[in-house]
C-alpha positions as CSV (number, residue, x, y, z in Angstrom):
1,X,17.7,11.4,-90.0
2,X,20.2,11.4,-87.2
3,X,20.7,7.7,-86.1
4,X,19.5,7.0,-82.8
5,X,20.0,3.8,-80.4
6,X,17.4,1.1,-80.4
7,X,17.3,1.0,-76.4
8,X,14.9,4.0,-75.3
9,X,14.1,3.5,-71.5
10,X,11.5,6.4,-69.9
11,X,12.4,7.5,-66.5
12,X,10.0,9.8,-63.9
13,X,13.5,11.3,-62.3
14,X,17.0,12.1,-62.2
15,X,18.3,9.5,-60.2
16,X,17.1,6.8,-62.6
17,X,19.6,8.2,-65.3
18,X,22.2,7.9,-62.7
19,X,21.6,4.3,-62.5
20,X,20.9,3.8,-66.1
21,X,23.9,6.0,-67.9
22,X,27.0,4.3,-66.2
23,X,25.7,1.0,-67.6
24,X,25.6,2.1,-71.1
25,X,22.2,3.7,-71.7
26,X,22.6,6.4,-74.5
27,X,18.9,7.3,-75.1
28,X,16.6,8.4,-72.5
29,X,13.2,10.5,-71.3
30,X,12.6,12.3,-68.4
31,X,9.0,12.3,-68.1
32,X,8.6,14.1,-64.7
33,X,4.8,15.4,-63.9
34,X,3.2,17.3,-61.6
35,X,6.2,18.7,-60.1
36,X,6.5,21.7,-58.8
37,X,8.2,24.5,-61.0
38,X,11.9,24.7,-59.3
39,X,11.6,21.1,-58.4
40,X,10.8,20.4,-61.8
41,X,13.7,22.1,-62.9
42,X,15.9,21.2,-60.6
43,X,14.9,17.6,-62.3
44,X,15.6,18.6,-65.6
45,X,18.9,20.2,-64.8
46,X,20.6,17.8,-63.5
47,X,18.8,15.2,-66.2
48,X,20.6,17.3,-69.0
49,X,24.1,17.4,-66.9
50,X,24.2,13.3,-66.5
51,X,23.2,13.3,-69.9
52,X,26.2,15.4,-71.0
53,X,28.3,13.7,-68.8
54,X,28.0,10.2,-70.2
55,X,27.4,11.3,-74.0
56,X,23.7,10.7,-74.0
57,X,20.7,12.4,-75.5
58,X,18.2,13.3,-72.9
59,X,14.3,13.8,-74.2
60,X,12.6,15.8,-72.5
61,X,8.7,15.1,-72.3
62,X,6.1,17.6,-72.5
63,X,8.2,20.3,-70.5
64,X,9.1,22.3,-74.0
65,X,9.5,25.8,-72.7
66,X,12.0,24.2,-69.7
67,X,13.8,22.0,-72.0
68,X,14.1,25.2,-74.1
69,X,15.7,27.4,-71.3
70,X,17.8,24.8,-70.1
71,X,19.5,24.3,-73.6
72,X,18.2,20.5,-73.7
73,X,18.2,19.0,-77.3
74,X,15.4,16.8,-77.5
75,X,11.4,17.3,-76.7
76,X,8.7,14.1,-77.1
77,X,5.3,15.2,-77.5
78,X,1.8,13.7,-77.2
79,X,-1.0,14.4,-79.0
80,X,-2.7,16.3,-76.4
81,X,0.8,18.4,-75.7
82,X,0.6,19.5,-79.5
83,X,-2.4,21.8,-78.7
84,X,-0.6,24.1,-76.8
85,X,2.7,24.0,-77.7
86,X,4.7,26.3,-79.4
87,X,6.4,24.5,-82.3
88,X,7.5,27.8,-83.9
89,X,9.7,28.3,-80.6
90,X,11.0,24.4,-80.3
91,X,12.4,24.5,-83.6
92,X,13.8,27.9,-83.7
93,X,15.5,26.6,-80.5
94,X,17.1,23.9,-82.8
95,X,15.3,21.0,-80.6
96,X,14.3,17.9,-82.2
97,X,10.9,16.5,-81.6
98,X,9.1,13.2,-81.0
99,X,5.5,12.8,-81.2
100,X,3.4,10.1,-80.0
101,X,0.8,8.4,-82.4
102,X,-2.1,6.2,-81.7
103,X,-4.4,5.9,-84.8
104,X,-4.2,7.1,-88.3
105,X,-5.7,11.2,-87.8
106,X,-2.6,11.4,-85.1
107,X,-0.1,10.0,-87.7
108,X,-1.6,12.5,-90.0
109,X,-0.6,14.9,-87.9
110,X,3.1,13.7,-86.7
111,X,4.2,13.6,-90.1
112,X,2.9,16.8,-91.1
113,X,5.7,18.2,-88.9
114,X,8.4,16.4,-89.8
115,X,9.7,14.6,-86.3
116,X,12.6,13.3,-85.6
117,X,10.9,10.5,-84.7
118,X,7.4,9.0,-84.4
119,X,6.4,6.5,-81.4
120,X,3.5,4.2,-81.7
121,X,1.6,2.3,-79.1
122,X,0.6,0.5,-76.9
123,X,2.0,-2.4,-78.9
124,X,1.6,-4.7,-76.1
125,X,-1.0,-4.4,-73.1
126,X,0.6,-1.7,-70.7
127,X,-0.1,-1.1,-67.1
128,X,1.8,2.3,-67.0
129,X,-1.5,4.4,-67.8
130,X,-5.1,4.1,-69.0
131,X,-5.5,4.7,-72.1
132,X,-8.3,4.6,-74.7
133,X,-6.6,2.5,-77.4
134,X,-6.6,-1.4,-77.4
135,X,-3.3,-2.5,-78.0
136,X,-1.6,-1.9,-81.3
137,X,0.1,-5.0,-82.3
138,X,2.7,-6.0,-84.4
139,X,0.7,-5.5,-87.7
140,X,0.1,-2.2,-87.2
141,X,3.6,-1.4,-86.4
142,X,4.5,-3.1,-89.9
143,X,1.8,-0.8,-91.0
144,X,3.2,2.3,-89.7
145,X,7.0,1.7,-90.4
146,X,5.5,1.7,-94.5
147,X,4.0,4.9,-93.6
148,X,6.6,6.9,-91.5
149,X,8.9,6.0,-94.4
150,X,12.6,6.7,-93.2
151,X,11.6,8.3,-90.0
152,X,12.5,6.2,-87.0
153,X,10.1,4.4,-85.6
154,X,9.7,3.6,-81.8
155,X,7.7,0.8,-80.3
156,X,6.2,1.4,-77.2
157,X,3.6,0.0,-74.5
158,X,4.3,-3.6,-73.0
159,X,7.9,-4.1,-74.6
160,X,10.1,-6.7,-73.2
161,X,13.8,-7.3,-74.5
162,X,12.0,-10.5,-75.9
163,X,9.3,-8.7,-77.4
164,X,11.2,-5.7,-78.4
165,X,13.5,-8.4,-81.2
166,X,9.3,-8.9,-82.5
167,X,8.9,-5.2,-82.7
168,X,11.8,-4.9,-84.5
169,X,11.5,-7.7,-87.0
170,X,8.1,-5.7,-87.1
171,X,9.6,-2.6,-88.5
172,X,9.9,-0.6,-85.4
173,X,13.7,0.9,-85.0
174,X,13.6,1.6,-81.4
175,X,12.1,0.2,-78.5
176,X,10.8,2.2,-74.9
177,X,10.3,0.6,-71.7
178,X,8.9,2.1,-68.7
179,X,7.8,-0.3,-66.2
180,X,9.4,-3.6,-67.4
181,X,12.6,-1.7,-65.5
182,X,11.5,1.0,-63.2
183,X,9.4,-2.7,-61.6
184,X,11.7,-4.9,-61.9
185,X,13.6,-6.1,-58.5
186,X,16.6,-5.2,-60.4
187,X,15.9,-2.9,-62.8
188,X,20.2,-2.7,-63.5
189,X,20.2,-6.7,-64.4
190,X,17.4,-5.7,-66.6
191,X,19.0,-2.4,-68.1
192,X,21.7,-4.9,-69.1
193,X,19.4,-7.3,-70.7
194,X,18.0,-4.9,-73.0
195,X,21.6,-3.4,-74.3
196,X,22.3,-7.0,-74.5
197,X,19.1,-7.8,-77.0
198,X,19.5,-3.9,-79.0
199,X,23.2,-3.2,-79.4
């Protein structure tokens, strides 16, 4: 498994990467919805050229066929994203994969297409969507790190830089933040904070 860096920040555009790369960020998603088509692309385009730029790996979420056709090297998937996409085509395009799990019948299924990595949550409370499962807590991510064997791991769903040193002592080898930077009142401090905590 290609070694990836423990700071994963999730971004809904473009110009967050152009904030986040210059300060050292060297893993990141684009998860851009309901965007028109040749906005969307226009999204994803210039996501994959900053990414280039500054010697990062961009992760494209969801978008698969785009992130295909734009030469992009890395697509995350959720559960519900697995029904219709076309795995055959992602990995004959050479693009690695992340999957999200939630409970043990969506691990099941993660590992039973070899990922590049696996993400598990929420571990904390989140406020970024609703979603149907309490949160995880640290035991299950001890749980799933025996599991997922040597696949990476990432933590997501409430992480803090404080939390994300729990997550890690947990097992987890990554950590993803949404809102803890896209809220914060200066979300660059707090970019800094977490390469501080992961590097």
């Amino acid at each position: 498994m290609t070694q990836l860096p423990r700071f994963y920040p999730i971004f809904d555009s473009a110009d967050w990467l152009r904030r986040a790369l210059p300060l050292g960020v060297r893993l990141v998603q684009i998860r851009a919805k309901d965007l028109p088509q040749a906005r969307l692309m226009q999204e994803l385009t210039t996501a994959r050229d900053l990414c280039r730029e500054y010697g990062a790996t961009l992760v494209v979420n969801d978008h698969w066929q785009a992130a295909i056709d734009l030469g992009c090297d890395f697509i995350h998937l959720g559960q519900e994203d697995l029904d219709t996409a076309d795995l055959a085509a992602i990995r004959k395009a050479g693009l690695r994969l992340g999957i999200s799990t939630h409970d043990h019948a969506e691990l099941d299924r993660a590992l039973a297409l070899d990922p590049d990595y696996i993400a598990l949550g929420p571990v904390w409370p989140t406020i970024l969507k609703k979603m149907k499962w309490d949160q995880q807590g640290l035991e299950r991510v001890t749980e799933w790190r025996r599991l997922v064997g040597t696949i990476p791991l990432v933590a997501i769903g409430g992480v803090t830089p404080e939390r994300a040193m729990q997550a890690f002592a947990a097992g987890a080898d990554i950590a993803s933040a949404v809102t803890d930077i896209t809220l914060n009142p200066d979300p660059e401090s707090r970019i800094r904070d977490w390469l501080r905590v992961t590097a």
